[in-house]
Backbone atoms as SQL, in Angstrom:
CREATE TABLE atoms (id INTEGER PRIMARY KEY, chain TEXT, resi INTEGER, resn TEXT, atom TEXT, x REAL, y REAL, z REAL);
INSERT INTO atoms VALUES
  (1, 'A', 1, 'UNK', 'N', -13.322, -29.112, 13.133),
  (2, 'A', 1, 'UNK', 'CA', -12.366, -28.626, 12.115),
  (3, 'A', 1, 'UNK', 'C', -11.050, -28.229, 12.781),
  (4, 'A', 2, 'UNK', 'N', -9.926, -28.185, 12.303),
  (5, 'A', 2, 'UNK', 'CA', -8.427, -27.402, 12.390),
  (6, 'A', 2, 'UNK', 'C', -7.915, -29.055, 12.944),
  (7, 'A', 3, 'UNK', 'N', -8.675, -29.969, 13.145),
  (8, 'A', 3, 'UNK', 'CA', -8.137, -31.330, 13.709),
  (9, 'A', 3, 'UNK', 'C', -7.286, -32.470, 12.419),
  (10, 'A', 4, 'UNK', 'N', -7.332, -32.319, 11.569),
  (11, 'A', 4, 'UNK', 'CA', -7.290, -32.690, 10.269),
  (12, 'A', 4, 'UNK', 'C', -5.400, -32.022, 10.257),
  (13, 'A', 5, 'UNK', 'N', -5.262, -31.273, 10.471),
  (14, 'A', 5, 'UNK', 'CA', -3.578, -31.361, 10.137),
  (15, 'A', 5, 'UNK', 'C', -2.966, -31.509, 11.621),
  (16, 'A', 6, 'UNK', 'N', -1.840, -32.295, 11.575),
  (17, 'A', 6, 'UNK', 'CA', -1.374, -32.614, 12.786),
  (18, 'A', 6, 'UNK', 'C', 0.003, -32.785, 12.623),
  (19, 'A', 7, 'UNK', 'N', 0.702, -31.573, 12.742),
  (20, 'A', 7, 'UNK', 'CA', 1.780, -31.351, 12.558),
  (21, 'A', 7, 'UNK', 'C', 2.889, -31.590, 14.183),
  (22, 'A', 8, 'UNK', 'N', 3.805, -32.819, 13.955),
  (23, 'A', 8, 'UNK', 'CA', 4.397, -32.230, 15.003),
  (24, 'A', 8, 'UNK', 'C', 5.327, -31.571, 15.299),
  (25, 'A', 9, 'UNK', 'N', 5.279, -31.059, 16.479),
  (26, 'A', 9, 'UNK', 'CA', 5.766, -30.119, 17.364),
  (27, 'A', 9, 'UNK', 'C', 7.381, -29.594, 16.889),
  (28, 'A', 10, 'UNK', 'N', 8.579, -30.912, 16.515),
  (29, 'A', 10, 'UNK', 'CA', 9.292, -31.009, 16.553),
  (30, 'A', 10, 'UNK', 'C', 9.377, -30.100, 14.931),
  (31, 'A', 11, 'UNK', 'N', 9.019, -30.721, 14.201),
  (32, 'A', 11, 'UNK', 'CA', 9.123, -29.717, 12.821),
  (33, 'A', 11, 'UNK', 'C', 8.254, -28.633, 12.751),
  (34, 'A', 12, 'UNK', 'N', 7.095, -28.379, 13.661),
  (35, 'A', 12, 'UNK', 'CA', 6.786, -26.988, 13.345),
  (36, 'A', 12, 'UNK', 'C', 8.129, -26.320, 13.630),
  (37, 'A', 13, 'UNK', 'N', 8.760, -26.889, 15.188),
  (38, 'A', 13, 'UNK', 'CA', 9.676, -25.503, 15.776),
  (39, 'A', 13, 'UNK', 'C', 10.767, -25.526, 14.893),
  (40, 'A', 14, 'UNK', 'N', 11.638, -26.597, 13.835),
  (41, 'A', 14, 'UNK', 'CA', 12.602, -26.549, 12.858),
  (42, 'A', 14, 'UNK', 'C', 11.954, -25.623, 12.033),
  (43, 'A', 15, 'UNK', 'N', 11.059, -25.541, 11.891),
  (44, 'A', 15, 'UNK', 'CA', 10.594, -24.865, 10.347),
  (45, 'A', 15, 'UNK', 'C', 10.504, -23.214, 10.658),
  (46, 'A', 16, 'UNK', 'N', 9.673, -23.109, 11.934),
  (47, 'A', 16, 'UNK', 'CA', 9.941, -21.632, 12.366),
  (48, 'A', 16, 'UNK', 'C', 11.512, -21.437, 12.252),
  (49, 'A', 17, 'UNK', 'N', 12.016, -22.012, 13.202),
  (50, 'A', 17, 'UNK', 'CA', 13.453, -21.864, 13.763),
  (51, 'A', 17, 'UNK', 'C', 14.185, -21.321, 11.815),
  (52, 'A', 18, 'UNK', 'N', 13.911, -21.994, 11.074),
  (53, 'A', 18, 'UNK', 'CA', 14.598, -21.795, 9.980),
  (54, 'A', 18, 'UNK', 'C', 13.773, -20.591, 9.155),
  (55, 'A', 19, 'UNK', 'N', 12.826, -20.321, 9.817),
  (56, 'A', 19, 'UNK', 'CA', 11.911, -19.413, 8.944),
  (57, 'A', 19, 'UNK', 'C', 13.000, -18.009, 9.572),
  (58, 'A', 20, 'UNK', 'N', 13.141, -18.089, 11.479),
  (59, 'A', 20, 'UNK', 'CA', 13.690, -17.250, 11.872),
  (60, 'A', 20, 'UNK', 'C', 15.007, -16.822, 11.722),
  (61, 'A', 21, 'UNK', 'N', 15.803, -17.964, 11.506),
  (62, 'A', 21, 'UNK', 'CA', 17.490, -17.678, 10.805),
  (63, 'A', 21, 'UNK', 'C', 17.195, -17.143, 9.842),
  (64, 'A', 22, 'UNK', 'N', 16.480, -17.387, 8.370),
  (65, 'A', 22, 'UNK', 'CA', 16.323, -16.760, 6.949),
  (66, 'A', 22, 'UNK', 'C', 16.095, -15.420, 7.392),
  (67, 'A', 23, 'UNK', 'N', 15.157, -14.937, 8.182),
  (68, 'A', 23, 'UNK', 'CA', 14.569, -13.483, 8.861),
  (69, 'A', 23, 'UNK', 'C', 15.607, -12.713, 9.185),
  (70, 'A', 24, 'UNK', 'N', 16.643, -13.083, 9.898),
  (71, 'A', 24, 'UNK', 'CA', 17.541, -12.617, 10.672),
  (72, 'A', 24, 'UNK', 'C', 18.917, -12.186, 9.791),
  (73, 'A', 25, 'UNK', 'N', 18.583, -13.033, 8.724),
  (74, 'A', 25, 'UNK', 'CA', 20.121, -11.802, 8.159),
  (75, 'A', 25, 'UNK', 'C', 19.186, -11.564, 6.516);
């Protein structure tokens, strides 16, 4: 199990990265 989503790397860190700008102001 947890093998089934396979997100890559490159848009997890955009998606944080934008989770963390929204956070930040």
């Amino acid at each position: 199990c947890g093998h089934q989503v396979m997100i890559p790397r490159q848009k997890l860190e955009k998606s944080i990265r934008s989770v963390i700008k929204s956070g930040e102001k």
